[in-house]
PDB file of the backbone (N, CA, C, O) and the ligand in Angstrom, with CONECT records:
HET     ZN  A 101       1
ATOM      1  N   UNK A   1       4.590  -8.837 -15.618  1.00  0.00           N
ATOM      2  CA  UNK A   1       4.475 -10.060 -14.811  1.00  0.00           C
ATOM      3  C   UNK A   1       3.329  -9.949 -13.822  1.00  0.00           C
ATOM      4  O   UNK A   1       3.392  -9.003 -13.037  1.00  0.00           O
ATOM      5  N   UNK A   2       2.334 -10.736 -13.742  1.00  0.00           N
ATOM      6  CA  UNK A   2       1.531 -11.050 -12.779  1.00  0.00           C
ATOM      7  C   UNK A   2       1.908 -11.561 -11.622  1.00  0.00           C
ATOM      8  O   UNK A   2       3.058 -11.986 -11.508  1.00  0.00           O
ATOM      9  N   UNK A   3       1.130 -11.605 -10.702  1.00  0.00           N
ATOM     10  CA  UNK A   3       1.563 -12.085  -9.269  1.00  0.00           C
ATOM     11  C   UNK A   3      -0.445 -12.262  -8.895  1.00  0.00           C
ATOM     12  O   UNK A   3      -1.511 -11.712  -9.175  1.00  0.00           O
ATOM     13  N   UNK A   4       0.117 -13.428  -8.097  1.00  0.00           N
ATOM     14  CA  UNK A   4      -1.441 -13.194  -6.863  1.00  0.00           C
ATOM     15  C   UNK A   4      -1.089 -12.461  -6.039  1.00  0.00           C
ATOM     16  O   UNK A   4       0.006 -12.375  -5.483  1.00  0.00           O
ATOM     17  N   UNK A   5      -2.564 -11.535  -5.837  1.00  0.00           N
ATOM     18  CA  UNK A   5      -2.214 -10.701  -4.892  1.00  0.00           C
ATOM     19  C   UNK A   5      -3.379 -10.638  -3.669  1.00  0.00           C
ATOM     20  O   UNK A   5      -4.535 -10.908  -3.993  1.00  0.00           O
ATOM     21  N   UNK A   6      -3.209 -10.434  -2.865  1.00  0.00           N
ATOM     22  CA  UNK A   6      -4.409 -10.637  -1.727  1.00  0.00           C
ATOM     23  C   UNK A   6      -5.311  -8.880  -1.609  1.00  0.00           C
ATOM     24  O   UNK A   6      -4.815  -7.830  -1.200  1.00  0.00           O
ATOM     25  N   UNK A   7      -6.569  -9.090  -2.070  1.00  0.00           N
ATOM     26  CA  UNK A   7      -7.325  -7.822  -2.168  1.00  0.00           C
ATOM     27  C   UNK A   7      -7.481  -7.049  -1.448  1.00  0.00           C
ATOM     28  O   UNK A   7      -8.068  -5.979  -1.607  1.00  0.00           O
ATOM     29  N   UNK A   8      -6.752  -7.647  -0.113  1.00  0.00           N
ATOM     30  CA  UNK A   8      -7.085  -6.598   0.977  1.00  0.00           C
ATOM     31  C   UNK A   8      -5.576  -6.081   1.290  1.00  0.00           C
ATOM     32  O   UNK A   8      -5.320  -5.038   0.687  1.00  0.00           O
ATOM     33  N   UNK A   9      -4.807  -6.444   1.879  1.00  0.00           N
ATOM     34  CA  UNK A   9      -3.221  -5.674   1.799  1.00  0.00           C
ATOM     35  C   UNK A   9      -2.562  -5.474   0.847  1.00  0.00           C
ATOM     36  O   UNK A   9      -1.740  -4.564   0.957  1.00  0.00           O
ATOM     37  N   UNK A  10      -2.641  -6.264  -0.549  1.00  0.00           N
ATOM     38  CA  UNK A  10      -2.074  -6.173  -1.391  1.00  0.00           C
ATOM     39  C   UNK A  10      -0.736  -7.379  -1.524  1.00  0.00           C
ATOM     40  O   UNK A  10       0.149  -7.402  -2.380  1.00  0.00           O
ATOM     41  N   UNK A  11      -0.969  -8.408  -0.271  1.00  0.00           N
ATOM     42  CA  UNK A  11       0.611  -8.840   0.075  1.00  0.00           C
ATOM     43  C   UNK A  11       0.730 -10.111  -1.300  1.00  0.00           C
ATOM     44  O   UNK A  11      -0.265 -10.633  -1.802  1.00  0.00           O
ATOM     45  N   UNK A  12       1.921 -10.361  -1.642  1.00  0.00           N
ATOM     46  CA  UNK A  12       2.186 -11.848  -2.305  1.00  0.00           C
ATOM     47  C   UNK A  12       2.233 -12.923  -1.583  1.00  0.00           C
ATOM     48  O   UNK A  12       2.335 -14.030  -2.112  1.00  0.00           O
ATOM     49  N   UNK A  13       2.189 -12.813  -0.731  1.00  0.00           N
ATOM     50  CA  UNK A  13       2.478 -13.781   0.216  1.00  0.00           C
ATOM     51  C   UNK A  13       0.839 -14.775   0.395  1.00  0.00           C
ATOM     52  O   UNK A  13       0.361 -14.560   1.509  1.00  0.00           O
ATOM     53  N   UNK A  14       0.092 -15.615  -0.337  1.00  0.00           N
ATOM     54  CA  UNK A  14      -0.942 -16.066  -0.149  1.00  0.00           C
ATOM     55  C   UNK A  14      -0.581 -17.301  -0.406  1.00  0.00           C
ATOM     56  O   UNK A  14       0.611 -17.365  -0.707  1.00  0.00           O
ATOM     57  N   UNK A  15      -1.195 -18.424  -0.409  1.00  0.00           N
ATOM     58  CA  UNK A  15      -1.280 -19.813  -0.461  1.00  0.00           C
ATOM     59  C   UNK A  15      -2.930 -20.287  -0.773  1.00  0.00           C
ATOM     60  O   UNK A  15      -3.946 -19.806  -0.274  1.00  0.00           O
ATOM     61  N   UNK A  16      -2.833 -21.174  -1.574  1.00  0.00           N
ATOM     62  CA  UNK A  16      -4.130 -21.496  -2.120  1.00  0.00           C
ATOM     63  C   UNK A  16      -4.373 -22.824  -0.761  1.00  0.00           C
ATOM     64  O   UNK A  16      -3.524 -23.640  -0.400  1.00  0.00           O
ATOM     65  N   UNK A  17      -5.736 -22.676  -0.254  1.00  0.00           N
ATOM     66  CA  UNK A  17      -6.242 -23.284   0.357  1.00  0.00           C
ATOM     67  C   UNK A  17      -7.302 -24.613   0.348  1.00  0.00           C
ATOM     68  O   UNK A  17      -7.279 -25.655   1.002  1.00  0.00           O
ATOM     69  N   UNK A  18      -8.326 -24.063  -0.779  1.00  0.00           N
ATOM     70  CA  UNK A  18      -8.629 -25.137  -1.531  1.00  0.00           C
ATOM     71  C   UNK A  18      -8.425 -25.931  -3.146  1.00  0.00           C
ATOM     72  O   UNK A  18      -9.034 -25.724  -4.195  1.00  0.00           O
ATOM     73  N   UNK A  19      -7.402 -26.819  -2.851  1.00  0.00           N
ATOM     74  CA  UNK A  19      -7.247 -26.505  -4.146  1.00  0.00           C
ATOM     75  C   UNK A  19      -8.065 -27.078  -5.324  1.00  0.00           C
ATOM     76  O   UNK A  19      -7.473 -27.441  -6.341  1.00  0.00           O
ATOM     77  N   UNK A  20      -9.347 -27.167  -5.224  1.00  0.00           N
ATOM     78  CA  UNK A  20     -10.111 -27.328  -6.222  1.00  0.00           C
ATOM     79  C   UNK A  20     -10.680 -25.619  -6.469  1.00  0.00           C
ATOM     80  O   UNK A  20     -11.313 -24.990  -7.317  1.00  0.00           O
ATOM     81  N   UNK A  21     -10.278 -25.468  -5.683  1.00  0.00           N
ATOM     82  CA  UNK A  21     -10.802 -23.576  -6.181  1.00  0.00           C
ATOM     83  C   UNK A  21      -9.953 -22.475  -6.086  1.00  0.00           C
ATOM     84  O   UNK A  21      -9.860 -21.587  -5.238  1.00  0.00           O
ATOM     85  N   UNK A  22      -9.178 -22.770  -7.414  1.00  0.00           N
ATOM     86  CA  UNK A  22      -7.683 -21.754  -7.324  1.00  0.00           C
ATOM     87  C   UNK A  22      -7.982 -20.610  -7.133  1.00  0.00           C
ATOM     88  O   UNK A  22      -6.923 -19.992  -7.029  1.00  0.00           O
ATOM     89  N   UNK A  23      -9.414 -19.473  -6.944  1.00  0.00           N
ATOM     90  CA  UNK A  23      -9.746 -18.533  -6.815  1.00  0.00           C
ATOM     91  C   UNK A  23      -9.651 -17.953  -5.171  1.00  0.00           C
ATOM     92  O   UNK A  23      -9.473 -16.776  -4.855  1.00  0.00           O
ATOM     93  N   UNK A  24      -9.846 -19.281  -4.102  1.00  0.00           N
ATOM     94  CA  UNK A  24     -10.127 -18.631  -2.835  1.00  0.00           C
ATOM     95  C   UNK A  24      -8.495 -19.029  -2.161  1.00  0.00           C
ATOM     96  O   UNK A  24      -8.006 -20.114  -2.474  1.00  0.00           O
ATOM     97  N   UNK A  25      -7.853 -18.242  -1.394  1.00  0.00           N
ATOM     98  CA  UNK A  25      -6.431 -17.811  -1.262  1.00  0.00           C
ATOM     99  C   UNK A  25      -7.012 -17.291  -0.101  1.00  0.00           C
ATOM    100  O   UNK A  25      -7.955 -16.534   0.126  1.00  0.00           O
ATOM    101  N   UNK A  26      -5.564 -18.369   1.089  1.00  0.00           N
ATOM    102  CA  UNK A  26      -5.532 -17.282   2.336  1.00  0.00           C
ATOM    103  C   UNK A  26      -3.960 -16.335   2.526  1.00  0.00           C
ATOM    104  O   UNK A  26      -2.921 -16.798   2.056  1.00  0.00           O
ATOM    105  N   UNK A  27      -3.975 -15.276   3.108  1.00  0.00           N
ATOM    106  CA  UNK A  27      -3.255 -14.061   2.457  1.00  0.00           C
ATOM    107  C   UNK A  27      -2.092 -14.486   4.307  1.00  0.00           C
ATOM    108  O   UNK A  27      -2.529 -14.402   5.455  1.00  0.00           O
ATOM    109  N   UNK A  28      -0.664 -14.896   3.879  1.00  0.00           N
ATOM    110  CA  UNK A  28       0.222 -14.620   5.521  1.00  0.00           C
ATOM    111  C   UNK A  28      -0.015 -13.730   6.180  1.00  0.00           C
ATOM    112  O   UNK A  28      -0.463 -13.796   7.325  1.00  0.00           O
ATOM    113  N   UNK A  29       0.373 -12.270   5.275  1.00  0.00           N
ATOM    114  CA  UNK A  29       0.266 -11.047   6.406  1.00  0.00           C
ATOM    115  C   UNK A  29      -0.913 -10.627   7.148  1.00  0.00           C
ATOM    116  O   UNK A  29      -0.840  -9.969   8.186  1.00  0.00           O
ATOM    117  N   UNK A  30      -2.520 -11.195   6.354  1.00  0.00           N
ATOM    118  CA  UNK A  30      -3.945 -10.059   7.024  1.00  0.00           C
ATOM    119  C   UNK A  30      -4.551 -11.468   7.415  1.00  0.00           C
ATOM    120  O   UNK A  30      -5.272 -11.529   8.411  1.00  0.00           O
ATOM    121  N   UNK A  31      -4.346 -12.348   6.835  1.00  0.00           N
ATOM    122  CA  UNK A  31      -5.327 -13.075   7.216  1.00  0.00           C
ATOM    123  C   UNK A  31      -6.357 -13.298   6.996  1.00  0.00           C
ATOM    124  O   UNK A  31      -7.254 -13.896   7.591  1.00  0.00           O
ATOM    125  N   UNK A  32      -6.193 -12.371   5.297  1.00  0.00           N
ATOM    126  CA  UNK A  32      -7.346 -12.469   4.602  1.00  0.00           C
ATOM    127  C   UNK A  32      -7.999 -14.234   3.841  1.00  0.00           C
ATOM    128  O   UNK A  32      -7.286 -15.238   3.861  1.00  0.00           O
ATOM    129  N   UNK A  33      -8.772 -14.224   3.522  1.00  0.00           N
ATOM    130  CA  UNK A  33      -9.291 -15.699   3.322  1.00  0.00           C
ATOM    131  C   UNK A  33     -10.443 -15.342   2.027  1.00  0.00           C
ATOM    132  O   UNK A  33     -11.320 -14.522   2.301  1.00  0.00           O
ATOM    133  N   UNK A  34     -10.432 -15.940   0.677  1.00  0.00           N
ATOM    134  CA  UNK A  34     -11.443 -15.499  -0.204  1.00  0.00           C
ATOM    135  C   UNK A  34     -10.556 -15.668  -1.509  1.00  0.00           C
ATOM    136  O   UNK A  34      -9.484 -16.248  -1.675  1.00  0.00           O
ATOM    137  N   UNK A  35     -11.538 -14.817  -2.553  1.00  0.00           N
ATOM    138  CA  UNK A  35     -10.923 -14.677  -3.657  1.00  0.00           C
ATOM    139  C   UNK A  35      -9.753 -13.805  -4.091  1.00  0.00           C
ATOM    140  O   UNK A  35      -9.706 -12.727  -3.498  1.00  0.00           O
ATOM    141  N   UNK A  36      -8.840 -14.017  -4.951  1.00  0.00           N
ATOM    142  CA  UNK A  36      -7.764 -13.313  -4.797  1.00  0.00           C
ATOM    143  C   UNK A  36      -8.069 -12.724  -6.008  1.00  0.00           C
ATOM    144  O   UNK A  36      -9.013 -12.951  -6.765  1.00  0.00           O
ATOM    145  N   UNK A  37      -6.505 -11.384  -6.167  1.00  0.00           N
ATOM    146  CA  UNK A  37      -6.861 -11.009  -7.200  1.00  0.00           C
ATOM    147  C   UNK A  37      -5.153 -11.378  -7.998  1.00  0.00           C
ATOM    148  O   UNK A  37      -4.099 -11.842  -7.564  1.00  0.00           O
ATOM    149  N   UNK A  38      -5.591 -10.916  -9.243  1.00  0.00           N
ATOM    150  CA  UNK A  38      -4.116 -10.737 -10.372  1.00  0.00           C
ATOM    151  C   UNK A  38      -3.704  -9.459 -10.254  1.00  0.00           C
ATOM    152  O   UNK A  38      -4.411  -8.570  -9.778  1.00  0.00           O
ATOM    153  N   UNK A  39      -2.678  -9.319 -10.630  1.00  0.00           N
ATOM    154  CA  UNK A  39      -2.305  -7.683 -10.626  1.00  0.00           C
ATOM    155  C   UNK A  39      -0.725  -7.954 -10.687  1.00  0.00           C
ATOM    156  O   UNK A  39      -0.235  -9.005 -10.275  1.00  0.00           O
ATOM    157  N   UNK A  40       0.108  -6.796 -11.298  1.00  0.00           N
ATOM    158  CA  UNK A  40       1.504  -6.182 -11.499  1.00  0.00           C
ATOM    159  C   UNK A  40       1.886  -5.794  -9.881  1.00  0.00           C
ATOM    160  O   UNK A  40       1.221  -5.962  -8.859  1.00  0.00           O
ATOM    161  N   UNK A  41       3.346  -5.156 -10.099  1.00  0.00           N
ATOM    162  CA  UNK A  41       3.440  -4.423  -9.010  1.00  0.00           C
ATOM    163  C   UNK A  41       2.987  -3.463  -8.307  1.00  0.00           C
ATOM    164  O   UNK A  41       2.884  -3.340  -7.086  1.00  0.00           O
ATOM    165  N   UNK A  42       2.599  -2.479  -9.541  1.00  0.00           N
ATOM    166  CA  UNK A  42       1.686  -1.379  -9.254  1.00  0.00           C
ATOM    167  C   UNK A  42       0.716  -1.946  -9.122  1.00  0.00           C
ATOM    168  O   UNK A  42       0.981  -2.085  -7.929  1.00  0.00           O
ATOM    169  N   UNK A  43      -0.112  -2.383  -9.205  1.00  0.00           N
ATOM    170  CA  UNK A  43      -1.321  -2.568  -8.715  1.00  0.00           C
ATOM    171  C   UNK A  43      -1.271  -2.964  -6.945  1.00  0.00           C
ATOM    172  O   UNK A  43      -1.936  -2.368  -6.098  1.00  0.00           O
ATOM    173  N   UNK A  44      -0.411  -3.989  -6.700  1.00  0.00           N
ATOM    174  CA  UNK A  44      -0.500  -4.678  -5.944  1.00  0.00           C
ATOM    175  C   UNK A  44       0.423  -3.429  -4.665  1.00  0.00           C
ATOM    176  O   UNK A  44       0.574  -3.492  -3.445  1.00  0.00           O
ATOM    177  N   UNK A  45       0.723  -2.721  -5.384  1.00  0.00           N
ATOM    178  CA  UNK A  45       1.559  -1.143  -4.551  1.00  0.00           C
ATOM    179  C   UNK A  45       0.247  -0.175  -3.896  1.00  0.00           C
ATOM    180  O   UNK A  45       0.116   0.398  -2.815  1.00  0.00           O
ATOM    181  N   UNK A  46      -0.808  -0.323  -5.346  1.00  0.00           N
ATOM    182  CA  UNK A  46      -1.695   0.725  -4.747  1.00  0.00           C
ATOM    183  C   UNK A  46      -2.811   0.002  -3.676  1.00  0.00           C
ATOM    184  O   UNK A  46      -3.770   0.629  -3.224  1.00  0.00           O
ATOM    185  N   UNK A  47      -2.555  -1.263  -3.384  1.00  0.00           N
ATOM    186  CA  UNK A  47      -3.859  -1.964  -2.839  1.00  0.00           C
ATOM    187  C   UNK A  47      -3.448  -1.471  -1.319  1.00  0.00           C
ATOM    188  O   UNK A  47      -4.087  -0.754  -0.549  1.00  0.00           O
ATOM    189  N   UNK A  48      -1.854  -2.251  -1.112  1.00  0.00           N
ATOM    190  CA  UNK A  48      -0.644  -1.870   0.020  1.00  0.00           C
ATOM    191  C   UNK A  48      -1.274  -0.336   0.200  1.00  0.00           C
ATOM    192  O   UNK A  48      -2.391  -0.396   0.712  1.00  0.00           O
ATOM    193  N   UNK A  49      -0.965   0.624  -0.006  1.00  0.00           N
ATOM    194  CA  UNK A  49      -0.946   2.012   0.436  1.00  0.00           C
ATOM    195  C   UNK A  49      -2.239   2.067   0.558  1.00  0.00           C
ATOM    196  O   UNK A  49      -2.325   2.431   1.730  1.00  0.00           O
ATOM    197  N   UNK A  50      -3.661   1.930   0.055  1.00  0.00           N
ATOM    198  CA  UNK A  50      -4.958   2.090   0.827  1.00  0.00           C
ATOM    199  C   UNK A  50      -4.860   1.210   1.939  1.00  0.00           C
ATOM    200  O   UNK A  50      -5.107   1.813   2.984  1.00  0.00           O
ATOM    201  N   UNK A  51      -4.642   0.230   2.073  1.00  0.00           N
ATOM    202  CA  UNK A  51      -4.483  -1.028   3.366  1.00  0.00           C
ATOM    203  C   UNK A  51      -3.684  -0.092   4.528  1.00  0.00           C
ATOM    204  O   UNK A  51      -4.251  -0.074   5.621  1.00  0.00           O
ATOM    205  N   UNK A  52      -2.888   0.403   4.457  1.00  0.00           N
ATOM    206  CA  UNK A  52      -1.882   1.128   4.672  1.00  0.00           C
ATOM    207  C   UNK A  52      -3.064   2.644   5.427  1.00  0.00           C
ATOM    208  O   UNK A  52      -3.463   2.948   6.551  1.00  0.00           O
ATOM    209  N   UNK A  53      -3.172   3.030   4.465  1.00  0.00           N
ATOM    210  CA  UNK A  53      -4.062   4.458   5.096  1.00  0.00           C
ATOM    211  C   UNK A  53      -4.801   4.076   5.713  1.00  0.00           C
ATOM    212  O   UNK A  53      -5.172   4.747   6.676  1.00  0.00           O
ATOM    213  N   UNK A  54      -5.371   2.790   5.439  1.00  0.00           N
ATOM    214  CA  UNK A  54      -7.208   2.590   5.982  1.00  0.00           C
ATOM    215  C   UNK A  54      -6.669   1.965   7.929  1.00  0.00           C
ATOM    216  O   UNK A  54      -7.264   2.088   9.000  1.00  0.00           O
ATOM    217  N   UNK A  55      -5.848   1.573   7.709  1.00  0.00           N
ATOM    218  CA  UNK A  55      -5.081   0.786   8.954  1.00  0.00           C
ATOM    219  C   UNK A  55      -5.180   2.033   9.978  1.00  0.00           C
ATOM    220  O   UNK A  55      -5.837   2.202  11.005  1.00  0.00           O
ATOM    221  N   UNK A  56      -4.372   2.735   9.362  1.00  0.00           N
ATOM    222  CA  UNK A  56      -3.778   4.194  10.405  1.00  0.00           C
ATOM    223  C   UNK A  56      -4.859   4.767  10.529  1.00  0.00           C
ATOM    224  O   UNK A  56      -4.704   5.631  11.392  1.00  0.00           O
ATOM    225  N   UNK A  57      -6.169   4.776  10.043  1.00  0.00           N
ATOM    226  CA  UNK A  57      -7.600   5.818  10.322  1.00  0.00           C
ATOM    227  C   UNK A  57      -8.128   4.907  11.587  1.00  0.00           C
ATOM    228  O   UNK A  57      -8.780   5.586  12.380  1.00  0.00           O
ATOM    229  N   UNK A  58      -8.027   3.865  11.865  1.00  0.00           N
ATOM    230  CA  UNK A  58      -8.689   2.950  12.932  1.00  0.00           C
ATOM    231  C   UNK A  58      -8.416   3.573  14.193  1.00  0.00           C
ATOM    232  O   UNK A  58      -8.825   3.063  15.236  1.00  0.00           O
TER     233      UNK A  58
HETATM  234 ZN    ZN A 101      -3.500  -9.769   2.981  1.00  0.00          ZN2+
END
């Protein structure tokens, strides 16, 4: 199963913004804004855990 997933946290949680351009998605949790991606769970697990590391190095 696919899911949208937001490229930068990994979250499901996005909403399409324009909708003549099902590609650009703003993301609830980051606040990300852009193109989204497709991806499984795992995928969308490993985006979470770099988001995740990269957070805690700041
Ligand atoms: Zn996000």
């Amino acid at each position: 199963m696919l899911h949208k997933i937001c490229p930068r946290c990994g979250s499901k949680k996005v909403k399409w913004i324009i909708p003549q351009n099902w590609s650009t998605c703003q993301c609830y949790d980051c606040d990300y804004t852009g193109p989204i991606v497709e991806g499984d769970d795992e995928f969308a697990e490993e985006i979470r855990e770099s988001y995740l590391a990269s957070k805690k190095e700041e």
